[in-house]
C-alpha atoms as one frame of an Amber mdcrd trajectory, in Angstrom:
protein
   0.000   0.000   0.000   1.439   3.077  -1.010   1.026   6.171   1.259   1.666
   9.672  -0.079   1.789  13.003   2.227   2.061  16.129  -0.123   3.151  18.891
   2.531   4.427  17.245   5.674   6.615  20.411   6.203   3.929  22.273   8.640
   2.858  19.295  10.286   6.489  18.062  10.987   9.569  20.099  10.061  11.572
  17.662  11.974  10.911  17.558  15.393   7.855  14.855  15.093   8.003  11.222
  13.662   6.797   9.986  10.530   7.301   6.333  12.028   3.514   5.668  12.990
   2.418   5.821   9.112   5.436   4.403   8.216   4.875   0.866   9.705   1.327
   0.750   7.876   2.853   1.004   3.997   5.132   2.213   1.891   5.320   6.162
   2.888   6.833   8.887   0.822   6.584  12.317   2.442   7.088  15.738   0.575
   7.671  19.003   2.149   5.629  21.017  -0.030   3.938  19.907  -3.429   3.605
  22.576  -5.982   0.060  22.254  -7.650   1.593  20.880 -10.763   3.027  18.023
  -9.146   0.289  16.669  -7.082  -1.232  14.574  -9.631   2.357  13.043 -10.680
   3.369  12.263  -6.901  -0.244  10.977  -5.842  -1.009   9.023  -8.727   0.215
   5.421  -7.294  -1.488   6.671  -4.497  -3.567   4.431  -2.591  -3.872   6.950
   0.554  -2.796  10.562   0.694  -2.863  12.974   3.693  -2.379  16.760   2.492
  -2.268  19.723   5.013  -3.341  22.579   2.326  -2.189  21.153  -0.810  -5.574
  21.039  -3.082  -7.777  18.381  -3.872 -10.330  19.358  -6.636 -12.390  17.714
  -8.656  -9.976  17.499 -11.902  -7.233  16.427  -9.547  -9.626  13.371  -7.719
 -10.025  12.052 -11.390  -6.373  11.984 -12.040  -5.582   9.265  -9.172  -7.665
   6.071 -10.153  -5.872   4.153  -7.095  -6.774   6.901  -4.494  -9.366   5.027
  -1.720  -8.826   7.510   1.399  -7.612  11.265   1.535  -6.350  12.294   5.334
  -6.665  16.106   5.740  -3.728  16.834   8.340  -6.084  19.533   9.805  -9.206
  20.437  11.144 -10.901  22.618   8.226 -11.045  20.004   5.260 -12.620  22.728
   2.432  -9.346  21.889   0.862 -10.590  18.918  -0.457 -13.888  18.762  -2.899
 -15.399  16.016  -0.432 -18.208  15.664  -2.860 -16.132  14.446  -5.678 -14.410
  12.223  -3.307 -17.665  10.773  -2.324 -18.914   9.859  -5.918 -15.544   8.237
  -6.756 -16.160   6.089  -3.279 -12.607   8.166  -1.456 -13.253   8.858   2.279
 -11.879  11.809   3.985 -11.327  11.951   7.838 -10.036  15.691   9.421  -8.270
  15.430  13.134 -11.202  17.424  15.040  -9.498  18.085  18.614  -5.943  18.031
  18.931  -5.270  21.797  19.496  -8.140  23.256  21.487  -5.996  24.254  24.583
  -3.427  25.597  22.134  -5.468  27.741  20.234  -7.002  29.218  23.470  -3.638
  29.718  24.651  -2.664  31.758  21.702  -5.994  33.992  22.522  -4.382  35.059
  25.349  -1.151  35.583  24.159  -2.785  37.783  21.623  -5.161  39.537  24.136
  -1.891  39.789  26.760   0.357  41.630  24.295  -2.486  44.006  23.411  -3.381
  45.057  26.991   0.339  44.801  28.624   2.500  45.206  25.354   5.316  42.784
  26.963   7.441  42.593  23.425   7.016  45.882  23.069   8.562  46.843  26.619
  10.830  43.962  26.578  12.291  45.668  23.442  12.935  48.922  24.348  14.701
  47.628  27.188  17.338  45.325  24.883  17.589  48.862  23.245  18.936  50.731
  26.236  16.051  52.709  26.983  15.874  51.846  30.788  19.408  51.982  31.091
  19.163  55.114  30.532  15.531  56.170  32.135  15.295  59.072  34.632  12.678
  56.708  36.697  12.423  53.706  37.952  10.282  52.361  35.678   8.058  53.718
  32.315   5.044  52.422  29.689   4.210  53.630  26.673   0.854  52.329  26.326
  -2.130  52.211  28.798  -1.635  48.823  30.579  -5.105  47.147  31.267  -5.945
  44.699  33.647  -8.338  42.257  32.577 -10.295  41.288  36.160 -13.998  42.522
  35.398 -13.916  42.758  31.541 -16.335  41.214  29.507 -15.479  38.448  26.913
 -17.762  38.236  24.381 -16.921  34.335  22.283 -18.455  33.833  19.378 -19.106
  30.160  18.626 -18.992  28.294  21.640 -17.601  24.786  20.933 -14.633  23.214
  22.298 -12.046  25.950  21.529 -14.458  28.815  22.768 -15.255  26.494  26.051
 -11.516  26.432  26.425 -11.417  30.497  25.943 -13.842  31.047  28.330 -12.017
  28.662  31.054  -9.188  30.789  30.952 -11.000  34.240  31.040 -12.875  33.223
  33.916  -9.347  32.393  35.285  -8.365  35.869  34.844 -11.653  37.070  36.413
 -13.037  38.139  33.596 -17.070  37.995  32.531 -18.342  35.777  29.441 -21.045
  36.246  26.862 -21.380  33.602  24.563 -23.306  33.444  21.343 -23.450  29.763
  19.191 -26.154  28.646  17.121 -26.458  25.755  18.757 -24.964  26.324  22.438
 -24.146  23.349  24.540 -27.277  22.489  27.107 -25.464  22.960  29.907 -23.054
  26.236  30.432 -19.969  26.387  32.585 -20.737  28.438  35.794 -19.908  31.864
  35.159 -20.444  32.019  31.384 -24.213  33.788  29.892 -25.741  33.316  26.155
 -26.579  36.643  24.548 -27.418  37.361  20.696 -25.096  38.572  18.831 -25.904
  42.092  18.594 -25.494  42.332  22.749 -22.209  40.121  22.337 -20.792  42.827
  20.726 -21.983  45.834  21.471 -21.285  44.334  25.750 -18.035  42.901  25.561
 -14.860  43.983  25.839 -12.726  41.502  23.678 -14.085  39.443  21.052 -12.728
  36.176  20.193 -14.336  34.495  16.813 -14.101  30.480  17.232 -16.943  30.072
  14.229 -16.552  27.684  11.587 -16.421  30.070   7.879 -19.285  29.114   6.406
 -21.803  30.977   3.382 -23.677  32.534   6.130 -21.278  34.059   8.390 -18.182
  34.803   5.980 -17.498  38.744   6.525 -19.624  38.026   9.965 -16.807  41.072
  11.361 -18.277  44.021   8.878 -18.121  47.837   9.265 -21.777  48.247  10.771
 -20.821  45.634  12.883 -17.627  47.264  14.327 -19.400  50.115  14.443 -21.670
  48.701  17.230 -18.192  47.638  19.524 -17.028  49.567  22.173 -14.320  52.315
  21.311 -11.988  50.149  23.915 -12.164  46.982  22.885 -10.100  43.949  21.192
 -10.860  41.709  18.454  -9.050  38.431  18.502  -9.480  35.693  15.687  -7.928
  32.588  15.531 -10.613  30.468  13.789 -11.046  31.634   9.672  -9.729  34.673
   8.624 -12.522  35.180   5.839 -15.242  35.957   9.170 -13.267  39.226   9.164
 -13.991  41.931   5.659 -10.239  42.893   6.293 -10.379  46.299   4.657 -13.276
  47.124   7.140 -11.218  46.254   9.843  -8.154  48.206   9.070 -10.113  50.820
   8.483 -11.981  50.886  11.896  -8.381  50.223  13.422  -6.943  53.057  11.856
  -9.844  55.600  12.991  -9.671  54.185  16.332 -13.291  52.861  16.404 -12.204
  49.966  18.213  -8.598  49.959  20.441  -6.916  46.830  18.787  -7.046  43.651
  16.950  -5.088  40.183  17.260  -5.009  37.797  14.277  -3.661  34.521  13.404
  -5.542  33.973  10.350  -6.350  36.097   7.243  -8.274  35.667   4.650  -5.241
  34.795   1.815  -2.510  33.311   3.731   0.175  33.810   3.002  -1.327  37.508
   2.868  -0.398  39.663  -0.042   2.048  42.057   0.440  -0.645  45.167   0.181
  -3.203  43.589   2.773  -4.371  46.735   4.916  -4.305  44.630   8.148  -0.198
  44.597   7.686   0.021  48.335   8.290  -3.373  49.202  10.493  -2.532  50.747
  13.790  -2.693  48.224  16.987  -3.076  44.979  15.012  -1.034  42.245  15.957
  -0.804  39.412  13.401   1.064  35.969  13.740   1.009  33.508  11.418  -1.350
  30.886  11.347   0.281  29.279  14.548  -2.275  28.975  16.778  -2.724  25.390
  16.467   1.474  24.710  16.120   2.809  23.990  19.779   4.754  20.366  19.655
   2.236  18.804  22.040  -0.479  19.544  19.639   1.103  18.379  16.600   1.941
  15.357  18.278  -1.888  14.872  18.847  -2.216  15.629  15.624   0.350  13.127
  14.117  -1.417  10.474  16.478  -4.850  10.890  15.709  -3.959  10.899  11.764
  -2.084   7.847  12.209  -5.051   6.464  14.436  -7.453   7.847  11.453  -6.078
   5.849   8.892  -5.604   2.321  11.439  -9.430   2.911  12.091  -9.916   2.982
   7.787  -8.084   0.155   7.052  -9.640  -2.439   9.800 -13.112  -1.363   8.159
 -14.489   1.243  10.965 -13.328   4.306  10.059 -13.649   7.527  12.449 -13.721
  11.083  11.562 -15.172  10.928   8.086 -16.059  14.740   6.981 -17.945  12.810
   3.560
């Protein structure tokens, strides 16, 4: 059985083991796989795992062996899981391995726009205290978080985990899903979305992109946040019309924004959001830390066991 990963690179540049799908077939992994290679390097292909390497509909016709595709993420819309389903290919996605990592990274977002660490930290590698008249300086306001409101926006596992820690910090929640769990933490309240946002003081997006909600983040709906607050997204940059957003960062109508997702990533070297004032944007890493990915490596490895002793688990088609 031949086993084909087209970008392993993100996944695993080096520091995770390949061995687990290695001891189930023959396994060739590529870095990266330009578009007009895929069909050349898949074509022998019984299974294939790609990260973000497309898998259209011409493409799926191109590899006659192809029986199972094993998206090396959670979001799968790389893949046209419809053609995969009339030429009988299952697709599985790895649902849960980086929930506490991504709502780590909120915070990590949300703690460099309220206490500007780097920012501080740097001026002191520069000299600047060294030379300081006082004992100490900021350039920024420095906000404490205790008795904020944090307004989440899709309230599955990741925005569960989000809340957890702003409770931690003391902080209040307002939640908004379309289908919220039946039974809320302690401490956490459903609104609609209109008092989400016009309420809270940070808002962190943890929606799935879909037709409905894709620019969900608009200019009438910026308009109706506080002049103070944060908007955090780690979940699908298209929820966000970008050029709304720098704009409303740039006039000040809301105080700052922290992104690790855009809506073309890489972004394109004239995307407003790289120049708007207060925006903090990392990229794409959320999900990254080396316990997750080793969840991740497991449960694709686990994914494709599950396949071939006829029960599969996570199918997405």
């Amino acid at each position: 059985m031949r086993i084909v990963v087209l970008d392993g690179h993100t996944l695993n540049p080096g520091d995770v083991s390949w061995d687990g799908l290695q001891a189930l077939g023959d396994c060739v992994v590529y870095d990266r796989t330009p578009p007009a290679q895929v069909v050349a390097r898949a074509r022998e292909a019984e299974i294939v795992f790609t990260n973000k390497t497309v898998l259209d509909a011409v493409t799926l016709r191109a590899l006659p062996m192809l029986r199972y595709i094993g998206v090396l993420a959670t979001g799968y819309n790389v893949v046209d899981v419809r053609a995969a389903r009339e030429r009988n290919v299952l697709v599985t996605n790895i649902p849960t391995y980086g929930t506490r990592s991504v709502a780590q990274h909120v915070f990590a977002l949300l703690l460099e726009l309220t206490q500007h660490v780097g920012h501080h930290a740097d001026t002191v590698r520069d000299g600047r205290w060294s030379t300081s008249p006082d004992f100490c300086y900021w350039d920024h306001p420095l906000i404490e978080l205790e008795g904020l409101t944090m307004g989440i926006v899709g309230f599955g596992r990741i925005g569960q985990a989000v809340a957890t820690l702003a409770l931690a910090f003391g902080m209040k929640v307002l939640a908004y899903d379309l289908q919220p769990p039946p039974v809320l933490p302690p401490g956490v309240r459903l609104a609609d979305l209109d008092a989400v946002f016009a309420q809270s003081d940070v808002i962190s997006l943890h929606c799935p992109l879909t037709a409905e909600n894709q620019g969900l983040l608009n200019a009438r709906r910026l308009g109706t946040m506080k002049r103070s607050a944060f908007l955090i997204n780690t979940s699908r940059g298209p929820l966000i019309n970008e050029a709304d957003l720098a704009a409303a960062l740039n006039a000040g109508r809301i105080a700052g924004a922290g992104l690790d997702v855009l809506a073309v990533e890489p972004p394109r070297a004239d995307n407003r959001l790289l120049t708007a004032k207060n925006c903090l944007i990392t990229p794409h890493i959320a999900w990254a830390t080396h316990s997750a990915r080793l969840r991740l490596m497991q449960i694709a490895v686990e994914n494709l066991r599950a396949f071939l002793a006829g029960q599969p688990v996570n199918v997405v088609n």
